[in-house]
N, C-alpha and C positions, 0 to 999 in steps of 0.2 A: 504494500500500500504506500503512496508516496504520503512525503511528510509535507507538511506546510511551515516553512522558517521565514522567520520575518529578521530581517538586516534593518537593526535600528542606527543612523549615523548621526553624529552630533561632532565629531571632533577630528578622527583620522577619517577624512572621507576615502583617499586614494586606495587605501588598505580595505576599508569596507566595501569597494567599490570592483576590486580586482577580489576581495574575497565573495563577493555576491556571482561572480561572472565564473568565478572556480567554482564553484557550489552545484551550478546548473549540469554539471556532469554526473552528477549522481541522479538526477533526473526526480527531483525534491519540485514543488512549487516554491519559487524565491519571490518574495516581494521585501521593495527598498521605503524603508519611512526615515526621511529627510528631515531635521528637526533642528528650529532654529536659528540656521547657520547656511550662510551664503555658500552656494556652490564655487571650488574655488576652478578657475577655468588652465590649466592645463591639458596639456595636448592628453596625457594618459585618460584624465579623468574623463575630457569629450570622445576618449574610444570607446571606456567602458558606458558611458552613457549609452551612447548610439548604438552600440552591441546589446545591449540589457532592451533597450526601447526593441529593437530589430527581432529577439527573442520572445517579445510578447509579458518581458516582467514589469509588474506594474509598480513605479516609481510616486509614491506619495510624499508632497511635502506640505508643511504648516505654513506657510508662504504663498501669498499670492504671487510674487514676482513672476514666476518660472512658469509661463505658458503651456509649456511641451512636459509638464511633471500634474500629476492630479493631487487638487488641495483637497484635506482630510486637516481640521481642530485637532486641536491635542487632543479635547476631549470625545474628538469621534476617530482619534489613533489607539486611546487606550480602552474604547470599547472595543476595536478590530483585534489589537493583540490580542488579546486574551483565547481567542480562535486559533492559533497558530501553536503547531506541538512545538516549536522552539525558537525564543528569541535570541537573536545575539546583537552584543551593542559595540558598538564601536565611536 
């Protein structure tokens, strides 16, 4: 049965963001919650983006800025975890 993991990011995005895109080989549902904190725009980061969008994962942040990511409230991010067999924070 696959798992459902939820990549929470607030601090090391790059690291969560290459560890979200390693994950999908185990063929797990991954979904990214974006919290707080500006996406920092680096060449690595806009690959794993566009790779993660490309694969169909869905990318939530608490941010209206970001167009191209789906806004979710804290308080309707921490009704969704709770749904997920596994969080990790980064």
């Amino acid at each position: 049965m696959r798992k459902r993991i939820a990549i929470v990011v607030s601090d090391r995005q790059s690291e969560a963001f290459r560890m979200s895109v390693g994950l999908t080989l185990v063929d797990d549902v991954i979904d990214i919650f974006i919290l707080n904190s500006e996406l920092e725009c680096n060449k690595q980061n806009k690959l794993n983006l566009e790779l993660m969008q490309e694969m169909d994962m869905k990318i939530y942040s608490n941010s209206l800025k970001y167009k191209n990511l789906k806004y979710l409230s804290l308080e309707s991010m921490a009704k969704v975890l709770v749904n997920y067999n596994h969080v990790l924070s980064y």
